[in-house]
C-alpha positions as CSV (number, residue, x, y, z in Angstrom):
1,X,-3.7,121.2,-106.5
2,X,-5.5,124.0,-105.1
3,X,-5.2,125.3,-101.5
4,X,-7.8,126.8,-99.1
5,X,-7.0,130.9,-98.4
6,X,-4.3,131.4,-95.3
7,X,-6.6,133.5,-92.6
8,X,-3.8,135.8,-92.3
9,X,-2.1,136.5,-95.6
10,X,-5.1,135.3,-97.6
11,X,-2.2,133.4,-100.1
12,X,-3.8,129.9,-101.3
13,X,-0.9,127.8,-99.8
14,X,-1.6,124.6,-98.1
15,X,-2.6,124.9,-93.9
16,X,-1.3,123.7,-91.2
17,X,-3.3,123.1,-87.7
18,X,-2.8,125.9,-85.7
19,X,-4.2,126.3,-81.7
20,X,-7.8,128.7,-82.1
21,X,-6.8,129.6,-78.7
22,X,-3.0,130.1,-78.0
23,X,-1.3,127.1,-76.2
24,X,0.0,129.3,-73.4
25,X,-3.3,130.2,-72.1
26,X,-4.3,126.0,-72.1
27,X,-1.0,125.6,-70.0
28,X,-2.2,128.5,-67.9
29,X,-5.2,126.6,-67.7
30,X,-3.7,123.0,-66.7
31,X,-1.6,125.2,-64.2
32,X,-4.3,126.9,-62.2
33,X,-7.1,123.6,-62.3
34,X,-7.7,121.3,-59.6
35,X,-7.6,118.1,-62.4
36,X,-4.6,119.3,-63.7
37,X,-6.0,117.9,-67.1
38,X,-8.7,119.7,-68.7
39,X,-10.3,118.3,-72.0
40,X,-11.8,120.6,-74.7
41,X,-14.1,119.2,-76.7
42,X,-14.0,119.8,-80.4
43,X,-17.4,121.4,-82.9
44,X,-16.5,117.2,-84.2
45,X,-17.1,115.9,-80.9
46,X,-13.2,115.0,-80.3
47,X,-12.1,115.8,-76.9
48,X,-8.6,116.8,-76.2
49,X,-5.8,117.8,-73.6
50,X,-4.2,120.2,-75.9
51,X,-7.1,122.7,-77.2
52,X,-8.7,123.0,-80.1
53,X,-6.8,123.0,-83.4
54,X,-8.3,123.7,-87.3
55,X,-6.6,124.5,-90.5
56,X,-6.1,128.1,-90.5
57,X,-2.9,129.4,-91.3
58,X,0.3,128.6,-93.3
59,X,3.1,127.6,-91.9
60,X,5.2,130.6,-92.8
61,X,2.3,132.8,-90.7
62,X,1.8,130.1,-88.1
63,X,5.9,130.5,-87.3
64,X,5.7,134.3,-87.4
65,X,2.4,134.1,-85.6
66,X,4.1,132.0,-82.9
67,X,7.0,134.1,-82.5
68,X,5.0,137.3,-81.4
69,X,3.3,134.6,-79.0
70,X,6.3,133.7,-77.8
71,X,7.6,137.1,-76.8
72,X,4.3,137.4,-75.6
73,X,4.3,135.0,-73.5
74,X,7.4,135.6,-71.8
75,X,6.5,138.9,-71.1
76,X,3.0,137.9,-69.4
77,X,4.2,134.9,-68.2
């Protein structure tokens, strides 16, 4: 079988769905609105609570990906 490219370490390896805009910022986001549930709207026309998500990473870089946003996060937030 053959994969799409990782957009990080350009290995073919099969991709995982990964946030295009970190998932701290949308809780940031349900945080400071007044409908406490904002919907994003996806380029297919699928709306959803949690952001948008595509197949862009591996899952080995999506788990180091996420631990820099972690320690990110908790030094932001």
């Amino acid at each position: 079988m053959i994969f799409p490219e990782c957009a990080l370490c350009n290995e073919s390896k099969e991709l995982v769905e990964s946030h295009v805009i970190s998932k701290m910022f949308y809780r940031w986001i349900k945080k400071t609105t007044k409908t406490k549930v904002p919907r994003f709207r996806s380029m297919e026309g699928e709306i959803s609570q949690d952001g948008y998500k595509i197949y862009l990473l591996c899952s080995d870089c999506e788990q180091e990906f996420s631990r820099y946003e972690t320690y990110f996060s908790s030094v932001v937030y």
